[in-house]
C-alpha positions, 0 to 999 in steps of 0.5 A, a space after each residue: 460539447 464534445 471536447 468536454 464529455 470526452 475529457 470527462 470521459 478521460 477523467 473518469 477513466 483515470 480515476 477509476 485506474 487510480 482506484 484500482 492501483 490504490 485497492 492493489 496496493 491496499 491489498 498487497 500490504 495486507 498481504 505483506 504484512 499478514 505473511 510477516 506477522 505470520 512468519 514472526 509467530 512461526 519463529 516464536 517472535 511475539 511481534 505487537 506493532 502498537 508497542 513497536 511504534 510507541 517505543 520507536 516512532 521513528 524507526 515505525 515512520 521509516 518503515 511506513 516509507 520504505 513500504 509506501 515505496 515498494 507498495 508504489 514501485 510495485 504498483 507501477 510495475 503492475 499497471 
């Protein structure tokens, strides 16, 4: 009986780390994204992201990863 809570102990640990990391990277995109769009209207850049990914899925899905990868380097990085 032991085995079991500790390992459900474990289990429970892990996930919360889990849910940390995620809520970090969650966060830093914002971030990220809310210092682009900011520095585009700095620039005089009128950036619509809904008109960028209808016009261009493809280039839209490269960035989701390209993004995603740095959000997980920085993730492990961190934790």
């Amino acid at each position: 009986m032991e085995y079991a809570e500790a390992s459900h102990s474990t289990v429970e640990q892990a996930m919360d780390q889990g849910r940390k990391a995620a809520e970090k990277a969650g966060q830093a995109v914002k971030d990220g994204y809310k210092a682009a769009q900011q520095y585009a209207e700095d620039k005089g850049l009128n950036f619509d992201l809904g008109d960028l990914v209808r016009r261009e899925p493809w280039l839209a899905l490269v960035a989701a990863f390209a993004i995603g990868y740095v959000a997980a380097a920085v993730i492990r990085r961190i934790s």
